[in-house]
C-alpha positions in Angstrom: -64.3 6.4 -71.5 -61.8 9.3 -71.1 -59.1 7.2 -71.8 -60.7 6.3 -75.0 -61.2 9.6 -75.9 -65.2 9.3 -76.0 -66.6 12.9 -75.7 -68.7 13.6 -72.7 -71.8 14.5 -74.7 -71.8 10.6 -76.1 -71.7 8.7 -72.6 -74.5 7.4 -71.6 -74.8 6.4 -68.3 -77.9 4.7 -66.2 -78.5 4.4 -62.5 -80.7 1.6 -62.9 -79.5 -2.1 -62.8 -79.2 -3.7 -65.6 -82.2 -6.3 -64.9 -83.7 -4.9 -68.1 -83.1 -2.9 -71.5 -85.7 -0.5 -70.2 -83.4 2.3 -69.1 -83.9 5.8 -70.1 -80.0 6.3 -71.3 -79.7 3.5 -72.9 -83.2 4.2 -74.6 -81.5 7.6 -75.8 -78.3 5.4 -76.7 -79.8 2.9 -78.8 -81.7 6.3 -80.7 -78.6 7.9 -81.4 -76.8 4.8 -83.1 -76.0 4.2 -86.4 -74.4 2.0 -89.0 -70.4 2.2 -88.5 -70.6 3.7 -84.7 -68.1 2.1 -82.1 -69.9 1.5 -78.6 -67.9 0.9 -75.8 -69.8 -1.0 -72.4 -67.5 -1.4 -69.7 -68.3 -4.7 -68.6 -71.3 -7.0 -70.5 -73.0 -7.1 -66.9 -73.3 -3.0 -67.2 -75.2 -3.8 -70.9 -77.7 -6.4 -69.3 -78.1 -9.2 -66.9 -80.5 -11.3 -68.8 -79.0 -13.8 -70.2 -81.6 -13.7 -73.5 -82.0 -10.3 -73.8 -78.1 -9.6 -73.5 -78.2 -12.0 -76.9 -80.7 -10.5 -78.4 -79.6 -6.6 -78.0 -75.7 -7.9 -79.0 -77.2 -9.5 -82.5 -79.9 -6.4 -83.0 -76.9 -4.0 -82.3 -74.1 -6.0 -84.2 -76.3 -7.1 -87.3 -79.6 -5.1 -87.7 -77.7 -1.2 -86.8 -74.4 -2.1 -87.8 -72.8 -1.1 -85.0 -69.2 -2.5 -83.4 -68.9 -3.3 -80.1 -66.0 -3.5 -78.0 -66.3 -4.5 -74.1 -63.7 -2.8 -72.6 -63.1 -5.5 -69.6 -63.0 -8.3 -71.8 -60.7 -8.4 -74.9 -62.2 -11.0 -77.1 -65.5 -8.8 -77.1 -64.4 -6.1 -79.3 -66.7 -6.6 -82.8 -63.8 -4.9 -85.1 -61.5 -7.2 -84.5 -61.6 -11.0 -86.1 -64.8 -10.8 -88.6 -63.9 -13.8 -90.0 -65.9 -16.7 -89.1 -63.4 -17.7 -86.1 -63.0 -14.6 -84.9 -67.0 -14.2 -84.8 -67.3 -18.0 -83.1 -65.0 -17.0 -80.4 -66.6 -13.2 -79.9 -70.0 -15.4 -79.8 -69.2 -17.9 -77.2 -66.9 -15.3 -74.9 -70.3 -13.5 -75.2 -72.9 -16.4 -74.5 -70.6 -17.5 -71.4 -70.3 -13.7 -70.0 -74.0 -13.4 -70.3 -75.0 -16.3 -68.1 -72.2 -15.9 -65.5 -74.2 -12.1 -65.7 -77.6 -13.4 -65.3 -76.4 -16.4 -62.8 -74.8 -13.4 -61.0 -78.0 -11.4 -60.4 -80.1 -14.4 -59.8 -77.9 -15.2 -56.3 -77.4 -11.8 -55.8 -81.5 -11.3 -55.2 -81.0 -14.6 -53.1 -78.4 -13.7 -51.1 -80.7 -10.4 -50.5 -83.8 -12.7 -49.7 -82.0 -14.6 -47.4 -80.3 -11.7 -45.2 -84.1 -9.6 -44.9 -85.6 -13.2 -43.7 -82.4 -13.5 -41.0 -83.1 -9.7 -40.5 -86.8 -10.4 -39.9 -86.0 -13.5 -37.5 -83.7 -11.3 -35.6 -86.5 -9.0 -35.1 -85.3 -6.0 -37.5 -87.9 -3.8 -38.6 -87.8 -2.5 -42.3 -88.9 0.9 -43.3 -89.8 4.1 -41.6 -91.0 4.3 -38.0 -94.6 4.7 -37.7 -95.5 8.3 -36.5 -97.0 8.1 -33.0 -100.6 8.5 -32.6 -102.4 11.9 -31.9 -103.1 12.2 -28.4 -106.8 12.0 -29.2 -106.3 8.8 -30.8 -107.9 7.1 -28.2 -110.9 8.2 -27.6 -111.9 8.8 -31.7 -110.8 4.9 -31.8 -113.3 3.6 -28.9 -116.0 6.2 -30.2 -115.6 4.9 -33.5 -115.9 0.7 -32.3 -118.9 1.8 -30.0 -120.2 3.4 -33.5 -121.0 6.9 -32.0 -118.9 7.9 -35.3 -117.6 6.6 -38.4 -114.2 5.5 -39.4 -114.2 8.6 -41.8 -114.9 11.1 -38.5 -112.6 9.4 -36.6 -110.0 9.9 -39.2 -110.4 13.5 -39.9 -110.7 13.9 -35.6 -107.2 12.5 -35.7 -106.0 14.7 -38.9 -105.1 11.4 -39.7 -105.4 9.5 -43.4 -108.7 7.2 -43.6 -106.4 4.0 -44.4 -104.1 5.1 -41.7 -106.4 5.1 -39.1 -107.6 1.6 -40.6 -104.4 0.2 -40.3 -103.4 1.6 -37.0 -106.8 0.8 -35.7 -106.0 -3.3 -36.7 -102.8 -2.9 -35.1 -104.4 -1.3 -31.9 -107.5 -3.6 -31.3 -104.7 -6.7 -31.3 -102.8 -5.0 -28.9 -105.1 -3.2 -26.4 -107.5 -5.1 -24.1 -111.1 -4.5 -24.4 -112.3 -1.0 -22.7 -115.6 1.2 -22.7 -116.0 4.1 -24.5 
């Protein structure tokens, strides 16, 4: 954008994917624009990934606002340059093609992900944070609690612990720990 002399204050930039058109910066973006402005997208996956939306924000940017576009990685995508009705025809196919490839693109990408966290899984790979280890008392607030000498509340403020934590630990405990007496 530097080399296109675009001042800093007018680049928008999101960390989110593109999945959607409900970004914050490109929210502001869309605000700011006006009849006769020039926006520059790096590459039509950075604008979008959905194939229909993509279409749809091109023609609402292009016709409704008046704005032109030019896609920096891709020539032929560059709205001030053949508005006749060839040079339109060509800028709408180039676009319709580079908006599926987009959307095909994310689509495998999310499969390729599935696929590797089920081979993760398989292999025995455990996904998010390590469980905390249990208070030393958890024990005997857990066997209290199944004899119902307490409830599941008491036993989870004995333990300082949250009352779904103890829930869920307790599930995970009684599967793993043979029957004992209180």
């Amino acid at each position: 954008m530097q080399e296109r002399d675009v001042p800093e204050k007018n680049i928008y930039m999101d960390k989110q994917s593109g999945k959607d058109f409900n970004r914050p910066q490109y929210i502001k973006l869309i605000k700011r624009l006006q009849a006769g402005d020039l926006l520059y997208i790096l590459s039509i996956d950075r604008l979008g990934r959905n194939y229909e939306e993509i279409q749809q924000q091109w023609r609402v940017l292009t016709k409704e606002v008046g704005v032109d576009i030019c896609v920096i990685d891709m020539p032929l995508l560059d709205t001030r340059n053949g508005k006749d009705l060839l040079g339109t025809f060509i800028a709408d196919l180039v676009l319709q093609i580079l908006s599926f490839v987009a959307q095909n693109e994310r689509e495998n990408i999310r499969k390729r992900q599935e696929q590797g966290i089920a081979a993760a899984k398989a292999r025995g790979v455990r996904f998010g944070r390590p469980p905390r280890p249990l208070p030393e008392n958890y024990d005997s607030a857990y066997w209290r609690w199944k004899a119902g000498q307490i409830t599941c509340s008491a036993a989870a403020r004995e333990c300082g612990m949250p009352l779904s934590s103890f829930r869920y630990r307790a599930a995970i405990y009684n599967k793993d720990e043979p029957a004992q007496t209180p």
